[in-house]
N, C-alpha and C positions, 0 to 999 in steps of 0.2 A: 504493500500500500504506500509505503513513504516513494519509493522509489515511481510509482505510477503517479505522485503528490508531484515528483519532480518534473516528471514530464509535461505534466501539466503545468506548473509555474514556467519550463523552457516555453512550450506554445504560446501561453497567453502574452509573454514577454513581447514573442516575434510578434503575435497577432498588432499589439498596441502601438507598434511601433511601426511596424508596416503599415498597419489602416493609418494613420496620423500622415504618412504621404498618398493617402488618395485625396486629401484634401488641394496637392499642388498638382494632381492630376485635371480636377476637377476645375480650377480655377485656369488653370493654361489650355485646358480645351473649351471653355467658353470664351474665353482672350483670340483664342485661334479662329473664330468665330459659328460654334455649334451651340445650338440651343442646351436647357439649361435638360429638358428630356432626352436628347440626343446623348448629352455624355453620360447620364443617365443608365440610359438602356445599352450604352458602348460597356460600360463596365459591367453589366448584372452578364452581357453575352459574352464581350471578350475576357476580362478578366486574366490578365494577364500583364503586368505590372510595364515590362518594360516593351513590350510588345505596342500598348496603348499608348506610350508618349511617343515610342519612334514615329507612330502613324502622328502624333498631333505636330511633334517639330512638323516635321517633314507636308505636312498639311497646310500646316501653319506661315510656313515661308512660301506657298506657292498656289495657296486656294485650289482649286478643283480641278485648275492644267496640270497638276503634284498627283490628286487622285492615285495613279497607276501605282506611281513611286512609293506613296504613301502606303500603300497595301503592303506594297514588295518588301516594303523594311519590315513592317509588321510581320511580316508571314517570315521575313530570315532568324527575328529575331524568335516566334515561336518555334520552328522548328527545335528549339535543345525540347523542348514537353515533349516531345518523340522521346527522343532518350531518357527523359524522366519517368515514360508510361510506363518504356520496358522495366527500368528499375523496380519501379512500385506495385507492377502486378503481380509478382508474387506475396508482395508485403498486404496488398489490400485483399487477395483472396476471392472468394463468393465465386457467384452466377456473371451471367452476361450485364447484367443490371447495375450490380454492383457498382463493377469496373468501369460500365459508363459515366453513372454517378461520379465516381472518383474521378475520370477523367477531365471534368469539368476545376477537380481540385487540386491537380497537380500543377503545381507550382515551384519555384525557387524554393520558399520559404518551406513547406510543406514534404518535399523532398529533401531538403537538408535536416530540420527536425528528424523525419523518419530514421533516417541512414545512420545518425548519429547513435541512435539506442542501439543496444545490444544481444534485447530481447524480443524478438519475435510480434509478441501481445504489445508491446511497450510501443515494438515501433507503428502501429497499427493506430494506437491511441494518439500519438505523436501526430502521423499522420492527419487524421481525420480530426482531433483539434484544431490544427495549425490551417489546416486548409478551406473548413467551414468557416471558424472564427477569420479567417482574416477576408473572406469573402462577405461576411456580413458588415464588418468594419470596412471594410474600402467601398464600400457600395453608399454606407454611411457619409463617409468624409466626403465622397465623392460627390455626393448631392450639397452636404455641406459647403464644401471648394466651390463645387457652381453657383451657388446661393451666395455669396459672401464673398468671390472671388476679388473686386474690387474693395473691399474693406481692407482684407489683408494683405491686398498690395503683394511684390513680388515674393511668394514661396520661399525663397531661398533665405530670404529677410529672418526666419523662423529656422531656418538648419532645418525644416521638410526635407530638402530635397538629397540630405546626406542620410535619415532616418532609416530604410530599408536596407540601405548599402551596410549604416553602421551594426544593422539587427545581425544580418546574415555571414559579416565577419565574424561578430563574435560567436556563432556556429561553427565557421571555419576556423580560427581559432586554435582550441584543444586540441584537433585532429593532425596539427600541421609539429608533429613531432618525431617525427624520421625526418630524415635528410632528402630522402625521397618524394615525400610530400611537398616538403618546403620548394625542393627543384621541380613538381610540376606545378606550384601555385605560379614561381617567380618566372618562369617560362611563359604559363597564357597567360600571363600581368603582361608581361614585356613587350609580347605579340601583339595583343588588344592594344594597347595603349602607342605603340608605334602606327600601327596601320588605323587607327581610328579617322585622323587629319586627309588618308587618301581613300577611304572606304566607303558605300554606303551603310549606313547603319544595321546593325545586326550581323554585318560580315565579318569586322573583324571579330565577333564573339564565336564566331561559328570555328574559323581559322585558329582561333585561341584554343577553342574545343579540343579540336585536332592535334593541335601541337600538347596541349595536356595529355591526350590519351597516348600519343605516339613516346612522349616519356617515360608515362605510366606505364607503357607497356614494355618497353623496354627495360624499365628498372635499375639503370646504371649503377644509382646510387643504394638503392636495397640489396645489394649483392652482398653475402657474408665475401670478408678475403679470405684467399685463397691458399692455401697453407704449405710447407714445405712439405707434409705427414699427408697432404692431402695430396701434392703432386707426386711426391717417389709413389704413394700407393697408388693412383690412378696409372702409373706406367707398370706397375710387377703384374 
């Protein structure tokens, strides 16, 4: 029970902290010029944090001749929930129903919660916590941000717009204690963040992707060394 106590406190932590940036969601999609319904029903369908601002920049500097473009990022940038579904279907379980359900909730926040427990049940709870709750909260803020948008004046004024970013390090965080961890974090940091200035949005996260798993997978750095007891006997 304490330990399911704790899960629960991790969730609701990410939940409050995330919902609290759909409010700068909510306020730069009515700035970009969509009704206060519009960004609305953008978040209850898409729901997908950074998916929805790529399309509102991108919207936003080009009104309706952007359209295409606007998708286009959207949709580079949802693509990683593919790779989060595969993750999470065995964590969420059930019928065909289920999984749909859940798919609706997979997310950044909701996939890293889960992944970090170590129990089965836990990460289940993890899961379906982090992923409901922060859907009702951004739906919340988000209608808040539209409604208020002009009160609170520029988002970032409030540190919003670092909120989710600062939730979901501190998940990453703990985790980044091998050496090999550290070296696929600092690898897609490097990558992201070089090709950002020549990319469209969502690319270079995708590219960053890649470049994480291909270190991952190689494991340079998780290799035990190689021993002298270990070489004479691999040659007798």
């Amino acid at each position: 029970m304490t330990a399911e106590r704790e899960v629960w406190r991790e969730a609701l932590g990410v939940v409050v902290a995330t919902s609290a940036y759909g409010v700068s969601f909510g306020a730069l999609a009515v700035a970009s010029g969509l009704d206060v319904w519009q960004t609305c029903v953008f978040s209850l369908l898409m729901f997908t944090g950074g998916s929805q601002f790529a399309f509102i920049g991108v919207f936003a500097a080009g009104g309706l001749a952007a359209l295409p473009s606007a998708i286009a990022s959207a949709v580079l940038l949802g693509v990683r929930n593919v790779a989060y579904g595969m993750r999470m279907s065995p964590v969420v379980g059930g019928g065909p129903l289920r999984r749909a359900a859940a798919a609706h909730f997979t997310i950044d926040e909701s996939t890293a919660v889960a992944i970090s427990q170590g129990d089965p049940r836990l990460r289940r709870v993890g899961f379906w916590v982090t992923g409901i709750g922060i859907f009702l909260g951004w739906n919340v803020t988000t209608l808040v941000g539209a409604l208020v948008g002009d009160v609170l004046g520029d988002p970032r004024t409030w540190g919003l717009d670092a909120a989710a970013a600062a939730a979901f390090l501190a998940l990453l965080w703990p985790r980044l204690r091998r050496r090999q961890a550290i070296a696929v974090g600092v690898a897609a940091a490097v990558v992201a963040a070089a090709l950002t200035p020549f990319l469209l949005p969502g690319v270079p996260v995708l590219v960053a992707a890649l470049v994480a798993i291909v270190v991952g997978w190689l494991d340079w750095l998780g290799r035990p060394p190689r021993t002298a007891d270990a070489d004479s006997g691999a040659g007798s």
